[in-house]
C-alpha positions as CSV (number, residue, x, y, z in Angstrom):
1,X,-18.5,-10.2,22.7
2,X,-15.1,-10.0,24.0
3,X,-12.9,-11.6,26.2
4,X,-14.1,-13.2,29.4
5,X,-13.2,-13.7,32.5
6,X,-14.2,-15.5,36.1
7,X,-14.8,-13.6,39.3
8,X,-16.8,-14.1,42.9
9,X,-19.2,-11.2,43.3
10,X,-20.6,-10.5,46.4
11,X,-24.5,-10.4,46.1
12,X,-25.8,-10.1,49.2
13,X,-24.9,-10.9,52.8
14,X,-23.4,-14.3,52.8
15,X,-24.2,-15.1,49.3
16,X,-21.2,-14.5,46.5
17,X,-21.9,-16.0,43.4
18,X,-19.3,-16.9,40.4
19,X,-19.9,-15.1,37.4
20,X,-18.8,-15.0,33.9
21,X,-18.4,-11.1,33.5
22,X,-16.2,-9.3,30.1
23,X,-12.5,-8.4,30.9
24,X,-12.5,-4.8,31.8
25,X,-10.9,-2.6,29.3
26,X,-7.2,-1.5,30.6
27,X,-8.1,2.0,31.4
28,X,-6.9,4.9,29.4
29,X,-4.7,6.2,32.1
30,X,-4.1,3.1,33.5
31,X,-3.3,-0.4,33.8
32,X,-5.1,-3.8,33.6
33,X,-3.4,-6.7,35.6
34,X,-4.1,-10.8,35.5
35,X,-4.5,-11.6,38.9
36,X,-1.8,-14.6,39.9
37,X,-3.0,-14.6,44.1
38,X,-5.3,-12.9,46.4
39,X,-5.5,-13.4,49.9
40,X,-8.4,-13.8,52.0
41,X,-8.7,-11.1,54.7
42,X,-10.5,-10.6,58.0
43,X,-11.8,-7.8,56.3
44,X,-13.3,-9.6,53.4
45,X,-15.1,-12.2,56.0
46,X,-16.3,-9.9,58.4
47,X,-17.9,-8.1,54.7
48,X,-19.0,-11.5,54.1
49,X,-21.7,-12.1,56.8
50,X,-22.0,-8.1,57.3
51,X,-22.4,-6.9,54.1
52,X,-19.9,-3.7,52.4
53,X,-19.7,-0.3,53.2
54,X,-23.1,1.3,52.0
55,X,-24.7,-1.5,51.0
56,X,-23.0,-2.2,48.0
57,X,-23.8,-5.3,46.1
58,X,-22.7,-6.8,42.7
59,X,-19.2,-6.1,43.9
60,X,-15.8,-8.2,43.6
61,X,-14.0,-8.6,46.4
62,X,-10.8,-9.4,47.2
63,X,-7.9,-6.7,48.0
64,X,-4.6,-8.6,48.8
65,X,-3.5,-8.6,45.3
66,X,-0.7,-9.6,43.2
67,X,-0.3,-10.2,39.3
68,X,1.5,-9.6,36.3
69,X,0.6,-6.4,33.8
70,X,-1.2,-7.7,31.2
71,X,-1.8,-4.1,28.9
72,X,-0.7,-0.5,29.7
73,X,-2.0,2.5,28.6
74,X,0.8,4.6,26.2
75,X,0.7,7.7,29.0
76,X,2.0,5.3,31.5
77,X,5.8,5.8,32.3
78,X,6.1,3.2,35.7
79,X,4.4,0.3,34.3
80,X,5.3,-1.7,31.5
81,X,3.3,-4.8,30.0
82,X,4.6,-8.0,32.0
83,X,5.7,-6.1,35.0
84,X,4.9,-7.9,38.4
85,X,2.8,-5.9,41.0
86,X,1.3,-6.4,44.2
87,X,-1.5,-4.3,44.6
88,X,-2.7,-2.4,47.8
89,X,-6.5,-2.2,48.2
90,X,-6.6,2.0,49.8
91,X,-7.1,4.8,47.7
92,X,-7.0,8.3,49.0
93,X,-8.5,11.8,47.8
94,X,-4.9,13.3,48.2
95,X,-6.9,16.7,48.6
96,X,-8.3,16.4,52.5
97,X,-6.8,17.8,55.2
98,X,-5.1,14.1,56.3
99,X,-4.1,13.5,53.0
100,X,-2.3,16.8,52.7
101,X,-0.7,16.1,55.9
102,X,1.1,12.8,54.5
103,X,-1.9,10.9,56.2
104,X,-3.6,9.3,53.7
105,X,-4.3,5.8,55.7
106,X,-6.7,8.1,57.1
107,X,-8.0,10.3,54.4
108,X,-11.5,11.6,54.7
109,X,-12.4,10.2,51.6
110,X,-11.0,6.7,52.0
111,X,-11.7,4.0,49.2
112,X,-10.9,1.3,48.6
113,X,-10.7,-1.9,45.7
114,X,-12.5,-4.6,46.6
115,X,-15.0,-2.5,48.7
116,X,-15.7,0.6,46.4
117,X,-14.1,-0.3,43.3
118,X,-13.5,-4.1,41.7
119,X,-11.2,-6.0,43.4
120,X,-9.0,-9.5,43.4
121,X,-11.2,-12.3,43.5
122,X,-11.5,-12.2,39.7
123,X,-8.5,-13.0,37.2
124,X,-8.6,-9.9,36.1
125,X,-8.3,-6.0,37.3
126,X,-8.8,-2.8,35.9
127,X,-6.4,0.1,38.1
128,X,-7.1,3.6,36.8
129,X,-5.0,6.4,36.7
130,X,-6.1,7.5,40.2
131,X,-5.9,4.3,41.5
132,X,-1.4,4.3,40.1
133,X,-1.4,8.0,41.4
134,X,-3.3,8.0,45.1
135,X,-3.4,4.0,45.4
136,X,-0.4,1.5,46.4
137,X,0.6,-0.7,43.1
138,X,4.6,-1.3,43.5
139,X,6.7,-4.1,41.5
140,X,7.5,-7.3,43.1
141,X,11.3,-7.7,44.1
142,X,13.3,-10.3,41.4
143,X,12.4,-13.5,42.7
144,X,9.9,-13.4,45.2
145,X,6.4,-15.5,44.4
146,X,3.2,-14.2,43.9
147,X,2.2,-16.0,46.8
148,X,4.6,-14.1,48.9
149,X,3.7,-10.7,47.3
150,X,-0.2,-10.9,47.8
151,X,0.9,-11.1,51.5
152,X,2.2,-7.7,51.7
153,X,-1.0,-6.1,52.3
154,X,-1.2,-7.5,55.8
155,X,2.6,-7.1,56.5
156,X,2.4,-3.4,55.2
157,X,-0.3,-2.8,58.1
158,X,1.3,-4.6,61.1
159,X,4.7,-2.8,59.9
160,X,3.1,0.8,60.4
161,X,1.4,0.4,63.4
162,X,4.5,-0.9,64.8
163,X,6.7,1.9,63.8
164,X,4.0,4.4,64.9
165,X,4.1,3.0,68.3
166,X,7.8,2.8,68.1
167,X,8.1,-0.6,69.0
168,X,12.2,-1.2,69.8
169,X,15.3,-2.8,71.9
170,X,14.4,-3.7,75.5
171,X,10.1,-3.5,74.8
172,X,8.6,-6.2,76.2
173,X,5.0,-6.3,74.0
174,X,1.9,-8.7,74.6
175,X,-0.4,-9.3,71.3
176,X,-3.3,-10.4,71.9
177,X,-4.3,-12.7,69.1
178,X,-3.1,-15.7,67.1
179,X,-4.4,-15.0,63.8
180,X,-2.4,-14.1,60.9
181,X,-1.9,-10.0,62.4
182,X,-1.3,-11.6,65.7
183,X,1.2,-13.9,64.5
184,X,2.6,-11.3,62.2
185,X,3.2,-8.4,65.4
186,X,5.0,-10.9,67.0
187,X,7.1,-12.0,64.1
188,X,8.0,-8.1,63.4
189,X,7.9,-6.6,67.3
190,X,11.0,-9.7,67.7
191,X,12.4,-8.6,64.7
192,X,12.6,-4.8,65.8
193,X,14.3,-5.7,69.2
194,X,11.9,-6.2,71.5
195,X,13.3,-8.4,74.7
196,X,10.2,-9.9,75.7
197,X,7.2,-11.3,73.1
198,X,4.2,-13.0,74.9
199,X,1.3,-14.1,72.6
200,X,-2.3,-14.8,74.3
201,X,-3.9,-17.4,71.9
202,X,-6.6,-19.5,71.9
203,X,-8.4,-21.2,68.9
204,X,-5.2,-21.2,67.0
205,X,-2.2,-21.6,69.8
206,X,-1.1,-24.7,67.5
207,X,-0.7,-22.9,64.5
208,X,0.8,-20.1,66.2
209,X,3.5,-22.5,68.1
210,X,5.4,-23.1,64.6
211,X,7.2,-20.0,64.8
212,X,9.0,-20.7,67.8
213,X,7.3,-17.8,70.0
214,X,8.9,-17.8,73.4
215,X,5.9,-17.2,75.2
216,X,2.7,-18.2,74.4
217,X,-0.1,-18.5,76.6
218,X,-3.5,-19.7,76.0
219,X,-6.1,-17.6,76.5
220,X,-9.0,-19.2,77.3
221,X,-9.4,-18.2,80.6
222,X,-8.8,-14.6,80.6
223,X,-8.2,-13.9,84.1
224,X,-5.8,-17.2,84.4
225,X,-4.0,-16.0,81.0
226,X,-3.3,-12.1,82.9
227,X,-1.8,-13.5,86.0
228,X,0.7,-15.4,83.8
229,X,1.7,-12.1,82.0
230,X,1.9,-10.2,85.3
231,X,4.5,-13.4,86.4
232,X,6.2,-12.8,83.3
233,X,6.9,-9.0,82.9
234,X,6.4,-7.5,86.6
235,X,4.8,-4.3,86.5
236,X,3.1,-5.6,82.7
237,X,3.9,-5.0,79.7
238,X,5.7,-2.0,77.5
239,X,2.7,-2.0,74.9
240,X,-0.1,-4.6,74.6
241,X,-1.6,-5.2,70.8
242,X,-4.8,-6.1,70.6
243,X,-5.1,-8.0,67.2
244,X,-8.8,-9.4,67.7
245,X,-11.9,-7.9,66.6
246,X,-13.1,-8.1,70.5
247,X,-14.5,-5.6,73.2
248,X,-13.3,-8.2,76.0
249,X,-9.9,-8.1,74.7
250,X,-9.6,-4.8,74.9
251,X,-10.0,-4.7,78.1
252,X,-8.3,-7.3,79.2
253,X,-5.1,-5.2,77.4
254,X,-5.5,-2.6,80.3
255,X,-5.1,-5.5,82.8
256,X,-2.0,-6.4,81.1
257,X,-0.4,-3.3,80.6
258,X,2.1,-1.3,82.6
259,X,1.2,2.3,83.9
260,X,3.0,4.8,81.6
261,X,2.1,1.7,79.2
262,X,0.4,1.9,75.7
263,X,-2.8,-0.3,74.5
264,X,-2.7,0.0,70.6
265,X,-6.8,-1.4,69.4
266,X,-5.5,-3.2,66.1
267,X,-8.4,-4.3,63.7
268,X,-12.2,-3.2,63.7
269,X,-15.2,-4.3,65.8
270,X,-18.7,-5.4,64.0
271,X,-20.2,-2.6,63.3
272,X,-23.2,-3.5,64.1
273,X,-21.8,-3.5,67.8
274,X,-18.7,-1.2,67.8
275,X,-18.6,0.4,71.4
276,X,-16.4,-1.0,74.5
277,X,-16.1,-0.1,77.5
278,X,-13.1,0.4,79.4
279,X,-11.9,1.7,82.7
280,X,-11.2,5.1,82.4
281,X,-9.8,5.4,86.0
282,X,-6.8,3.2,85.1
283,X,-6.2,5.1,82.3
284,X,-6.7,8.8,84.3
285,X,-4.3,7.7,87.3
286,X,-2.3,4.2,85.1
287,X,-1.4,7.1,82.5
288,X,-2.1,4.7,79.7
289,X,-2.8,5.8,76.2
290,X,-4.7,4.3,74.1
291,X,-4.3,4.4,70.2
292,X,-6.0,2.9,67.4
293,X,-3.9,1.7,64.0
294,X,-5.2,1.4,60.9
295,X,-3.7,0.7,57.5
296,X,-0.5,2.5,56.4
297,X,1.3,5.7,54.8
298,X,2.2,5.6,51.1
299,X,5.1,3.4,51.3
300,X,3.0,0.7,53.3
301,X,3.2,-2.5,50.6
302,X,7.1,-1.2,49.1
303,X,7.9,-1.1,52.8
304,X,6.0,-4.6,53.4
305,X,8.0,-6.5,50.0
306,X,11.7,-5.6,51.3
307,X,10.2,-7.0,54.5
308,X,9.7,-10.1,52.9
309,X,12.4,-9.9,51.3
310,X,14.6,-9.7,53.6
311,X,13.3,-12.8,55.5
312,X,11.8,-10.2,58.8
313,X,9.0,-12.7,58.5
314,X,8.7,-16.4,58.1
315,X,6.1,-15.9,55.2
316,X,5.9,-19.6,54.0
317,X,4.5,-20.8,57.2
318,X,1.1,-18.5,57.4
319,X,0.3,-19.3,53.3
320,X,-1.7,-22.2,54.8
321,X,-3.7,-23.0,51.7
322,X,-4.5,-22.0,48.0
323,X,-8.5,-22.8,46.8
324,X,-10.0,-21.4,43.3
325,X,-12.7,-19.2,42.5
326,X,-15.5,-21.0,43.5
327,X,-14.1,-22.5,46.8
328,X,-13.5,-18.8,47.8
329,X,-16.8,-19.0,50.9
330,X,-14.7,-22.0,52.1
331,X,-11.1,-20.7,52.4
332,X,-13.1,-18.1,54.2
333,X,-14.8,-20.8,56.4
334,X,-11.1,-22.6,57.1
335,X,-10.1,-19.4,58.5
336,X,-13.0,-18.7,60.6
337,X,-12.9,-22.6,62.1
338,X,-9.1,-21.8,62.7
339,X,-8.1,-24.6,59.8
340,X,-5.4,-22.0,58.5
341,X,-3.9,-18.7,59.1
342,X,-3.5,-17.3,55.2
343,X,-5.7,-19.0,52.6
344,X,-5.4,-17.2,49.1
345,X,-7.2,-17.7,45.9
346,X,-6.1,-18.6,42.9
347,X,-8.4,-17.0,40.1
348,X,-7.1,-19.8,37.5
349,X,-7.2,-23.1,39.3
């Protein structure tokens, strides 16, 4: 037998197991990595109690990944052996209509590690040719952390939608949300020049008040919480984020935004329960559009490190907490009770 190795499997819904399972080969086209961090994700909670795409089963999650290269096969010119990546979790057909298009956040054939393929919540992973070719694996800037790397998955998102939207000088933006996304459109939407940032928070507003948000407004009372926007921005706001997996919120983003104004729906529903409703008169005669955002164009995590990098976002104060392996269902129950805004796992603790 050869080498092993530790990794939580998802086995059924709300059950992951930790397993002794063989090292995967490095892949003859590709590269095998030893997984340093890899963050927990909405994502990967909401796949928790809901189970992944199709059923699957006998899966590793995990797809906020960074690590060092650990073998490389010969054909491989961009990857050497102890190279540090941080690994993106999308992979795209680069054949579709989207994909040909530059689109390939929303390729028609969207995979993606940790959902299709094995992902991070082991110590080690297996990236394929295709995976180096159609997926996002850059190298980590000289002295940034792994820690720090593994958190440009989420950065490489909020980054995207926010240049998409065109977020700039003299916006005045309202993101509804104080989770990690929530925090991190606030963090960024300052950064690009926004004038006025106003976050509605509620199970998290003392988290959230460490970075020094001018406005932030609990949001427990909805109707109380849209009167205090209106006092604040007038007519409403610019563009309102919504960064919670929430029908109510949605529409409580129309109340808040201007006419002319944009509502951009930032994260996925249930999907056992995934329609809204919203007012379609205020958006026929307010002129609103509404947009959805979802993941980001080829240069998403390279895009998300210099961001890091270059100190756009205060990246130290969301890493709330590191657990191993086994503790991985718990870091995901310290995020749901609101315990911590990042927690990631460390395969080798």
């Amino acid at each position: 037998m050869g080498q092993m190795m530790k990794a939580a499997v998802f086995k059924a819904v709300e059950r992951i197991e930790i397993e002794e399972r063989p090292v995967p080969e490095c892949p003859e086209d590709g590269i095998l990595v030893k997984v340093a961090a890899c963050g927990i994700c909405g994502g990967d909670i909401r796949n928790f109690h809901n189970g992944l795409r199709n059923g699957k089963t006998d899966q590793i999650m995990g797809h906020e990944i960074a690590g060092q290269v650990a073998a490389c096969a010969g054909g491989v010119s961009r990857f050497q052996v102890g190279d540090r990546v941080a690994v993106g979790p999308d992979v795209s057909c680069g054949e579709c209509y989207y994909c040909r298009r530059g689109w390939v956040n929303i390729c028609d054939s969207h995979q993606m590690l940790g959902t299709h393929f094995p992902g991070g919540f082991a110590q080690y992973i297996a990236l394929p040719g295709f995976v180096l070719e159609r997926g996002f694996v850059e190298h980590i800037p000289e002295g940034m952390s792994y820690d720090f790397a593994a958190f440009a998955e989420p950065v490489s998102g909020v980054l995207a939608c926010q240049e998409y939207n065109q977020i700039s000088y003299g916006d005045t933006v309202v993101v509804i949300g104080d989770g990690p996304v929530g925090c991190l459109h606030m963090e960024i939407a300052r950064a690009r020049g926004a004038s006025k940032v106003i976050m509605l928070a509620r199970g998290r507003i003392d988290q959230a008040r460490q970075f020094g948000f001018e406005h932030l407004i609990c949001n427990k009372d909805p109707e109380t919480a849209t009167k205090q926007v209106k006092e604040l921005t007038g007519p409403g706001a610019d563009i309102v984020i919504c960064a919670v997996p929430n029908a109510a919120a949605q529409q409580q983003a129309l109340d808040i935004v201007r006419k002319r104004g944009r509502v951009v729906i930032y994260g996925g529903v249930p999907k056992s329960n995934p329609m809204t409703t919203l007012d379609s008169n205020k958006i026929h005669y307010d002129e609103i559009m509404v947009l959805g955002s979802f993941s980001y164009p080829s240069t998403g995590i390279a895009d998300a490190l210099q961001a890091i990098h270059r100190g756009d976002i205060t990246t130290e104060k969301y890493l709330s907490a590191r657990v191993p392996l086994k503790d991985v269902v718990e870091g995901m129950n310290m995020v749901t009770r609101g315990e911590a805004l990042k927690v990631l796992v460390d395969p080798w603790a």
